[in-house]
C-alpha positions in Angstrom: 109.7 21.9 103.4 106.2 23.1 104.6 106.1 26.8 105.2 103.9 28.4 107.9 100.3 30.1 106.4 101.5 33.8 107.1 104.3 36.1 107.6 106.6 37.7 110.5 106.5 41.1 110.5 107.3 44.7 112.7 104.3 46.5 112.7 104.1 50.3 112.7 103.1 51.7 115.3 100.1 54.8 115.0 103.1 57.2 115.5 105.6 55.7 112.5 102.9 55.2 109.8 101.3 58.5 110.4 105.1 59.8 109.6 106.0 57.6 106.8 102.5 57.8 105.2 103.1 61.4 104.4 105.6 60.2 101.4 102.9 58.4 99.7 102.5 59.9 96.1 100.5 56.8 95.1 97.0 56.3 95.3 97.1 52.5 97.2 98.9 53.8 100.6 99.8 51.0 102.9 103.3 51.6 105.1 102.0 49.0 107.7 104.8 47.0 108.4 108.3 46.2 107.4 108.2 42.2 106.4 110.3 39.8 108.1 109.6 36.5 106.6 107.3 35.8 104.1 105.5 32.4 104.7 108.7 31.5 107.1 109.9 27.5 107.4 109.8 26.4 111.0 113.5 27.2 110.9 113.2 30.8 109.8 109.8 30.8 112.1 111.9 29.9 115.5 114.8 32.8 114.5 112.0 35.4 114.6 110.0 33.8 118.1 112.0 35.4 120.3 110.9 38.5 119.2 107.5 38.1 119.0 105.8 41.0 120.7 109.0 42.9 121.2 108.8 46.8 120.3 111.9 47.1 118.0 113.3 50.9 117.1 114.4 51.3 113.5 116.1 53.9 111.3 114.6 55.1 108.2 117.7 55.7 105.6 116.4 56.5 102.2 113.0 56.7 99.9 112.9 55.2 96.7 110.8 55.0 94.2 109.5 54.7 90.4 106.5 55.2 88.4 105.0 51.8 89.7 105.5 52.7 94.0 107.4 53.7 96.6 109.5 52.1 99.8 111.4 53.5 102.4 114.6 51.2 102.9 115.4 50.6 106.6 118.0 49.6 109.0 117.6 47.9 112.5 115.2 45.5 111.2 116.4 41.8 111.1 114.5 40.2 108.1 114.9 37.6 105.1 114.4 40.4 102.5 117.2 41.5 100.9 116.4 45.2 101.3 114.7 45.9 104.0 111.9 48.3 103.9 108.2 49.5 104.0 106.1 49.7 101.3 104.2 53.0 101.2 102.2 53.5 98.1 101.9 51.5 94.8 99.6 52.9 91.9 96.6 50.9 91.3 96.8 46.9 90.3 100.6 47.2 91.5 101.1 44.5 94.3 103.0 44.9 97.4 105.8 42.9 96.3 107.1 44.8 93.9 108.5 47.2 96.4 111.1 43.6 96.2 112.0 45.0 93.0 112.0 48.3 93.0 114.6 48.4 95.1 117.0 46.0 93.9 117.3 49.0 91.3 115.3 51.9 91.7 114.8 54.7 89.2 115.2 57.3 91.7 116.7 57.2 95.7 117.0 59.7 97.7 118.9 59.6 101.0 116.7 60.5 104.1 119.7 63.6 105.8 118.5 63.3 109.4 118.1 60.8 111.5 114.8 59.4 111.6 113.4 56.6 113.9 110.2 54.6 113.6 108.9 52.1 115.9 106.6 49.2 115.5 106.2 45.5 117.2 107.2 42.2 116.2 103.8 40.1 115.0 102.7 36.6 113.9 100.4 37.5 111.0 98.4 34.3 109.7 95.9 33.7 107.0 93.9 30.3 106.4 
């Protein structure tokens, strides 16, 4: 099965990573998107195309992290990860997919009380 040279992802908008980027504790700060699907199959490609360039609202539910990074874990967000989330902050060397496993079991969560929103827009992101 060939898979697509890029990845499907909501991307924050100014507003949303200005907001989430103040939970960085880590020295690599990203929170630029939450991932969708990761080098996506046609199949997977064509769920997501509808969405393409839609602004999608989502709810920010808990931070988590460990001595390697930090993620926020989301809701609202239709995606192929099993948790969804975005990445904030990873110490140096760490790569952005380990935010995969830290939060399959994360040292430390901590529920987010109120309610809070971020926004962002569904994107094609290819690399050759």
């Amino acid at each position: 099965m060939s898979r697509m040279p890029g990845y499907v992802a909501l991307i924050l908008d100014a507003e949303t990573r200005q907001d989430v980027t103040e939970y960085a504790r880590y020295e690599n700060k990203l929170a630029t998107h939450v991932m969708m699907a990761f080098r996506p199959s046609n199949a997977v490609y064509n769920k997501y195309k509808e969405l393409l360039g839609k602004e999608l609202t989502f709810t920010i539910t808990a931070v988590c992290w460990d001595e390697q990074g930090e993620a926020l874990r989301v809701e609202g967000v239709p995606s192929e990860n099993e948790h969804p989330h975005i990445t904030i902050s990873l110490k140096a060397g760490v790569k952005p997919a380990y935010s995969n496993e830290l939060l399959r079991s994360p040292a430390n969560e901590a529920p987010i009380p109120t309610k809070v929103l971020g926004k962002g827009t569904v994107t094609f992101v290819g690399y050759y």
